[in-house]
N, C-alpha and C positions, 0 to 999 in steps of 0.2 A: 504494500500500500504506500504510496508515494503523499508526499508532504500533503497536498493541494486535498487530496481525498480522506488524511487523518483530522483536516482542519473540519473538512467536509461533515464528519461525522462527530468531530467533538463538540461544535456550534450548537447544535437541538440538546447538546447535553447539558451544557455549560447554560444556554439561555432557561432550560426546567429549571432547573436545579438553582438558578440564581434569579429566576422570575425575570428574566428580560428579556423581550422579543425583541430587542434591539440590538443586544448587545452583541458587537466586534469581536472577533479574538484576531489576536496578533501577536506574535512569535516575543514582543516584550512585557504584555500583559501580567500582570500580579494579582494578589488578593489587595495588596494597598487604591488597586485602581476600582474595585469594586466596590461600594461602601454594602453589599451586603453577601459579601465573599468574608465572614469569619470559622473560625476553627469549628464548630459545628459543621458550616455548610460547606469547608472544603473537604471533611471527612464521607457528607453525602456527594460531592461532586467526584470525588476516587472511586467509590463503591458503585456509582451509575457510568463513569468512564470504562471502568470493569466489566461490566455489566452489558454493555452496550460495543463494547468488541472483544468481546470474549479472553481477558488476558486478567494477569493480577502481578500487581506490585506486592514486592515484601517490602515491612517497612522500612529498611537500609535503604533504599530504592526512593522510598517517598521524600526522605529526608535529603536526595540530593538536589529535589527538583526546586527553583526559586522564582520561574515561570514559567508560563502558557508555549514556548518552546522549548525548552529543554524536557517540557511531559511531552510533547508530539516528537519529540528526537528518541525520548524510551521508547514509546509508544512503535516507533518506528523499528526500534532494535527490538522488542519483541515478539514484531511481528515479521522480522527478517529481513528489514530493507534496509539499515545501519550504513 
């Protein structure tokens, strides 16, 4: 799965899970840029990323990620496209 199409499928997840039908993602993207992106909804936004392309992070894994690309560059390594 190439960049364009992980963005593809994280967008409907990202916008549930943080109630915005508007909301952008972008490879520099944070929880600081969302004001209702806190530690509750980013633990619901991993387990519906999870969910929604069949993969799972260990928490070592979570703990490296600081944004919205560096999860679709995982995202990408475990789905073998790295």
């Amino acid at each position: 799965m190439d960049s364009a199409a992980i963005y593809e499928k994280l967008t409907p997840v990202f916008r549930d899970v943080l109630d915005d039908d508007a909301l952008e993602l972008t490879p520099a993207l944070t929880a600081k840029d969302v004001d209702e992106w806190d530690s509750l909804t980013h633990v619901r936004l991993i387990l519906s990323v999870e969910k929604a392309l069949g993969i799972h992070f260990a928490t070592a894994e979570l703990a490296q990620f600081e944004n919205v690309g560096q999860l679709a560059d995982m995202i990408a390594d475990k789905l073998g496209d790295a």
